[in-house]
C-alpha positions in Angstrom: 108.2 114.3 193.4 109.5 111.0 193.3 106.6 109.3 194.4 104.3 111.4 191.6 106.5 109.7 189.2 106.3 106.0 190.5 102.5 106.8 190.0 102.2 108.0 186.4 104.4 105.4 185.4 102.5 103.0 186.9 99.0 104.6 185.2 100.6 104.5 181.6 101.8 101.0 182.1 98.1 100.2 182.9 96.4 101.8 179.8 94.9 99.9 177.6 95.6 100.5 173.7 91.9 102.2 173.1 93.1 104.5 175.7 96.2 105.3 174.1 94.3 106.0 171.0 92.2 108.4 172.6 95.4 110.4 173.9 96.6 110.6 170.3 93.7 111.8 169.0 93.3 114.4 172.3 96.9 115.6 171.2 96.2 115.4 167.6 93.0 117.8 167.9 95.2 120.2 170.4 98.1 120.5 167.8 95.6 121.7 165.0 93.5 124.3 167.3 96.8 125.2 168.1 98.0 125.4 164.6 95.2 127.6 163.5 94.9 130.4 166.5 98.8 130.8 164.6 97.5 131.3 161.4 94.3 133.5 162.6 96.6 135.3 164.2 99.2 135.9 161.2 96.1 136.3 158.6 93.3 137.2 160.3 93.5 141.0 159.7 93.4 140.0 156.0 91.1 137.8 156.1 88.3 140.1 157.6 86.7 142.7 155.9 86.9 145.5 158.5 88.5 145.8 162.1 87.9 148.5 165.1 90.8 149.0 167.3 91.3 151.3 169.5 93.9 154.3 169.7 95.9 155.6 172.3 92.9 158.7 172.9 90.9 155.4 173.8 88.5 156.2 170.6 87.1 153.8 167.6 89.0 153.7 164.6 88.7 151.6 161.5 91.4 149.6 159.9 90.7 148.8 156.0 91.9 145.1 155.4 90.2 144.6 151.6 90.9 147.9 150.5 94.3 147.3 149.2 92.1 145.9 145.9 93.3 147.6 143.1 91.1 148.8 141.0 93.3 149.9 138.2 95.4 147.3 137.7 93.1 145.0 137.9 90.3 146.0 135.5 88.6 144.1 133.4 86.4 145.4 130.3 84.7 142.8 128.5 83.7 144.0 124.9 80.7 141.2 123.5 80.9 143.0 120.5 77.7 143.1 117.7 79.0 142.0 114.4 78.4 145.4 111.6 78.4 148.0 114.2 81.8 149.5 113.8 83.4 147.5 116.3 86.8 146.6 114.5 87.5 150.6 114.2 87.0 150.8 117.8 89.0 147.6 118.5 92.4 149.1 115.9 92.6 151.8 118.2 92.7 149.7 121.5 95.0 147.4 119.7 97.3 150.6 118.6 97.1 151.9 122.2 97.4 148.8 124.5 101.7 148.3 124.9 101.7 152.3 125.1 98.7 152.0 128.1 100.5 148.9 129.1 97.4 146.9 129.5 96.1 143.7 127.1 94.1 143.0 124.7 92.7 139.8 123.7 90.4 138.6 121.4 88.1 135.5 122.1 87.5 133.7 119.1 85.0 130.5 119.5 85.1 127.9 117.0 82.6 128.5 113.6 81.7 132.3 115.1 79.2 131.1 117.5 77.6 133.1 119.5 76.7 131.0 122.3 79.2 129.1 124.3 79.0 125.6 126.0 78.2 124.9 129.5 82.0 123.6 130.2 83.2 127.0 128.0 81.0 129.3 130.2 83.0 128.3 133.2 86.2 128.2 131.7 86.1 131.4 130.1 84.4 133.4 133.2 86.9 131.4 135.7 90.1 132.1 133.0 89.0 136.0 132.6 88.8 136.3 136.5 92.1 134.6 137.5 94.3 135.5 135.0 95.9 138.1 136.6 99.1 138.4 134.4 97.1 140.1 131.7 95.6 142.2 133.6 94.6 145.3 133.6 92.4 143.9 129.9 89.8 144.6 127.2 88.5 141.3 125.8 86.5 141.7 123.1 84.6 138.9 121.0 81.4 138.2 118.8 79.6 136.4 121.7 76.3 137.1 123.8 76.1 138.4 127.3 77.4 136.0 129.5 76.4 136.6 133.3 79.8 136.0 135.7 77.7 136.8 139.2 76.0 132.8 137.9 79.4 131.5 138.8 80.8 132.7 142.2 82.6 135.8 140.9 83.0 138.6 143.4 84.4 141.0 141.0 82.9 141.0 137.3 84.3 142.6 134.1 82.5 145.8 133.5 80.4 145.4 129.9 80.4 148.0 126.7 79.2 147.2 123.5 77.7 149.6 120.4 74.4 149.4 118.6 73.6 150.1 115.4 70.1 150.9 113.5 68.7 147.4 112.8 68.1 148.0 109.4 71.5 149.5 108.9 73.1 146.7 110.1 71.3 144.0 108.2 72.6 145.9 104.8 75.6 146.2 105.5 75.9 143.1 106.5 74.3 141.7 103.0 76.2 143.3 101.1 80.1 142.7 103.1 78.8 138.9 102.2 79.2 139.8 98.7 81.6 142.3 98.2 83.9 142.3 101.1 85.4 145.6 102.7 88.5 147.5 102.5 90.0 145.9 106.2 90.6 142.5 104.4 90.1 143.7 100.5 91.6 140.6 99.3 89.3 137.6 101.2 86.7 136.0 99.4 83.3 136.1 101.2 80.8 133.6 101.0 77.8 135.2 98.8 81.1 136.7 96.6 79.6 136.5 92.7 76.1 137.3 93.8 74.8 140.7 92.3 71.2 140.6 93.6 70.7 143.8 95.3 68.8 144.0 98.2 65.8 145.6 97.0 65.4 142.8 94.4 66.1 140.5 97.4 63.3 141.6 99.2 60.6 141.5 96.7 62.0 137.9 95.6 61.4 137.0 99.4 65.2 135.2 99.7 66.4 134.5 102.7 69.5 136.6 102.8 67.4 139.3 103.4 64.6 137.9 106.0 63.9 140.4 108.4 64.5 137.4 110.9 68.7 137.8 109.9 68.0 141.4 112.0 67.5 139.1 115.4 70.7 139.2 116.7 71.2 142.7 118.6 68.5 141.9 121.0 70.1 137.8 121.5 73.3 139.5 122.0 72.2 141.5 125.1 69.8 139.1 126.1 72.1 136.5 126.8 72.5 132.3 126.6 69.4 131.7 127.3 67.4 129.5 124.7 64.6 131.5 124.6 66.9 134.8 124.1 67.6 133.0 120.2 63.6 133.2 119.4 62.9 135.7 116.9 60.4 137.8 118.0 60.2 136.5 121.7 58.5 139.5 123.9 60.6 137.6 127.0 64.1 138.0 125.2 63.5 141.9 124.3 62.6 142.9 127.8 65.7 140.9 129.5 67.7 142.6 126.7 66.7 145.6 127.8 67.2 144.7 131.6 71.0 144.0 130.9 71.6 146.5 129.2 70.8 148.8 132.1 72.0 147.0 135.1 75.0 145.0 133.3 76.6 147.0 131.2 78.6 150.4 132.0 78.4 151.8 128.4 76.2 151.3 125.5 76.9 153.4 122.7 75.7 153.9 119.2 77.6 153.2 115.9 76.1 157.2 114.5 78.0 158.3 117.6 81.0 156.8 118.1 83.6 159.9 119.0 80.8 160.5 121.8 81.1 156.9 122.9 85.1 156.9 122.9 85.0 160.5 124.7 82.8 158.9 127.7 84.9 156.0 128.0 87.9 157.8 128.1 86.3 160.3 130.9 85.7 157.3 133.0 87.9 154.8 132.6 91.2 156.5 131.4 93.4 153.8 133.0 92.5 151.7 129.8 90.9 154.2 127.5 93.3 157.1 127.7 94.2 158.9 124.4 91.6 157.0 122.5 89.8 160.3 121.1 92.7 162.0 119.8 93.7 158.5 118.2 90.4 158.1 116.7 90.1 162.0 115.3 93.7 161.5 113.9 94.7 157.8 112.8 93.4 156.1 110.2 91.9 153.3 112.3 88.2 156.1 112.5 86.7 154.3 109.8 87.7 150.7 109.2 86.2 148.1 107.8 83.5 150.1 105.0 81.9 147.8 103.0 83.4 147.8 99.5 79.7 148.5 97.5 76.7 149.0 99.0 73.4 150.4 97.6 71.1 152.3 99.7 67.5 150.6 100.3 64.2 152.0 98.3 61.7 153.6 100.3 59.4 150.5 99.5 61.9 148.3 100.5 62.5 150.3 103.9 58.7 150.0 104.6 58.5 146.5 104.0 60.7 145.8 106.5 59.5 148.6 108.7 56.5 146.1 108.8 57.5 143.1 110.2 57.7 142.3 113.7 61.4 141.6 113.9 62.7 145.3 112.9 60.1 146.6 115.1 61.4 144.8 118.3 65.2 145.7 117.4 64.5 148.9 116.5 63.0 148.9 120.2 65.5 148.1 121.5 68.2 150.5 119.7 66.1 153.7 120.5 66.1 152.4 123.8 70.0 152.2 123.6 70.4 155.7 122.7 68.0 157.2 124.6 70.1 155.9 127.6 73.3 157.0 125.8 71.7 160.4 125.6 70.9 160.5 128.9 74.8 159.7 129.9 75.9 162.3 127.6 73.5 165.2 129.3 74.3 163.6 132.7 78.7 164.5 132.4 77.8 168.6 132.3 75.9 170.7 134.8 72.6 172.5 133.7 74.8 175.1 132.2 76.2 172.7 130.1 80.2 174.4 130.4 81.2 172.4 132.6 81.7 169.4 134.1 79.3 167.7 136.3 80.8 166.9 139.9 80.7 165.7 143.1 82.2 166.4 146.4 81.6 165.4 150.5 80.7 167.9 152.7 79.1 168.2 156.0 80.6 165.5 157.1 79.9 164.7 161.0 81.4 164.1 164.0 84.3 166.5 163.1 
C-alpha cells in the first residue's frame, strides 16, 4: 500500500500542466453528468409525458405525469369582439358576474381603436395572455382581429367566441351611433354629432359614411392580420375567414340570437359562463348600448346596397355564421329534441 502511494505521488509530480487541465475538465464533465442523472431522477416523471411501470401482479400500468393540467382554472376565452353587434351587453353581464365566478375580466384596449396590432404587440400580448397566470381563469375581450397564438410557440391557446351581425344592420347602426350616440354613454359627443343626413339621402348622395366598403370589417375581423385580410372585396380574405371561423373559434353566435348564444356557452363552459342566462333574462345589462335614433333603410336604399360586391361577400359570410350556429343548436338535443344529446364509453376491452 505504501509502495502504491510512493508511485502516484511520483506520477502527479510528473504531470505536465496540459495534463492537469485535462483532469479538471474529466472531473468537471463527471460532476455535471452526475448533476443531471440527480435532477432526471427528481423531475423526470414530470418531465415526461406518460410512464409504464409495472405493478406487483407483474402487469402494464400507466402513470399520467401532464394530466395534473387544469383545465378550469386555467381557461382562457378570448372575446375579438365586432364593433355594433351587441357585444357590450354581453360583456356587462361577464363584468357583473366575474368576482361572483371568481375569474377576470379584462379588456384590451390598443391605442386609436386599431384593429391590427404590431409585430412587437403580437408577441407581447399572446406571450402576456399565456403566462399570466394570476388572472387566470379569464375572458379578454377587445375590438381586435383574429390573432393566431399556435404562430408563436403556444401549446395551449385561448379558446375564440365572437357574434355576428347582418352586415347591413351593422353598418346602420353604426351610422347613425356616429351621430346620435346611444343610451350606454348618453352624454358623449360622437364625431358625426350635428349631422342630420339620413342614411337614405346618404346613399343616393354617394358620401362616404355610407360606402358599402365601411361593411368590410366582419370578414377582416375573422380573417385575421394578414394585409390582404384588410382588402375589400378580396376572394382570399373571405374564404380564410370562413376557415377560422370553423377550426379556430369554439362559438360563433349571432346578434338576432343572443339568449341562444349565452345558453350554449353556459352548457359548455360553465366554469366561466355560469348564471349568464338568468342574468341576461333578468338584469338590465339584455339590451345595452341602443342607438339613441335610428331610421330604418328604404327598400331602394336596401337594394342598392344589396348590389354591391362588399354586402354580398359579408353577407356570405354571416349566413355562413349562422348556419353553423344552427347546426350547434340542433347538435345539444337528440332526434327527439327533449333531451339532451350525450355521450358515454362502453365496450370497453380488456376488462
Amino acid at each position: 500500500m505504501l509502495k502504491m502511494h510512493k508511485k502516484l505521488r511520483k506520477m502527479f509530480t510528473q504531470l505536465r500542466p496540459a495534463h492537469w487541465l485535462l483532469l479538471a475538465v474529466i472531473f468537471a464533465c463527471s460532476c455535471v453528468v452526475w448533476l443531471c442523472s440527480k435532477r432526471l431522477d427528481m423531475y423526470g416523471t414530470r418531465l415526461l409525458p406518460s410512464k409504464l411501470t409495472s405493478n406487483a401482479a407483474g402487469t402494464a400500468s400507466t402513470v399520467a405525469t401532464l394530466d395534473n393540467y387544469d383545465y378550469e382554472e386555467q381557461l382562457v376565452v378570448l372575446y375579438n369582439r365586432v364593433p355594433k353587434t351587441g357585444s357590450t351587453s354581453f360583456v356587462n353581464i361577464a363584468y357583473d358576474l366575474c368576482k361572483q365566478n371568481k375569474y377576470h375580466v379584462l379588456h384590451i384596449n390598443v391605442t386609436s381603436n386599431m384593429h391590427v396590432l404590431s409585430l412587437p404587440n403580437q408577441i407581447s400580448l399572446v406571450r402576456n395572455i399565456t403566462k399570466w397566470h394570476e388572472m387566470k381563469p379569464a375572458l379578454y375581450h377587445g375590438h381586435i382581429s383574429f390573432l393566431d397564438f399556435s404562430k408563436f410557440q403556444i401549446a395551449h391557446k385561448p379558446i375564440y367566441i365572437n357574434i355576428v351581425r347582418k352586415p347591413l344592420d351593422r353598418l346602420i347602426s353604426y351610422y347613425y351611433f356616429l351621430r346620435y350616440g346611444d343610451n350606454y354613454r348618453p352624454n358623449l359627443v360622437r364625431k358625426k354629432a350635428g349631422n342630420k343626413i339620413t342614411f337614405d339621402e346618404c346613399v343616393v348622395q354617394k358620401q362616404p359614411d355610407c360606402d358599402p366598403k365601411n361593411m368590410w370589417l366582419q370578414i377582416p375581423f375573422f380573417c385575421g392580420h394578414a394585409a390582404e385580410c384588410w382588402e375589400p372585396g378580396s376572394d382570399w380574405a373571405l374564404t380564410q375567414a370562413k376557415r377560422n371561423l370553423v377550426n379556430e373559434y369554439f362559438l360563433v353566435g349571432v346578434t338576432e340570437q343572443m339568449y341562444e348564444f349565452i345558453d350554449l356557452l353556459e352548457r359548455s363552459l360553465p366554469r366561466i359562463f355560469r348564471g349568464f342566462r338568468e342574468h341576461y333574462q333578468n338584469s338590465n345589462k339584455s339590451h345595452l348600448r341602443v342607438t339613441s335614433s335610428k331610421l330604418p333603410p328604404s327598400e331602394a336604399t336596401v337594394e342598392t346596397i344589396m348590389k354591391s360586391k362588399i354586402w354580398q361577400m359579408e353577407n356570405n359570410l354571416y349566413e355562413f355564421a349562422l348556419a353553423q350556429f344552427e347546426f350547434n343548436k340542433k347538435k345539444l338535443m337528440q332526434p327527439d329534441n327533449k333531451h339532451l344529446q350525450k355521450f358515454m364509453y362502453e365496450k370497453v376491452r380488456p376488462k
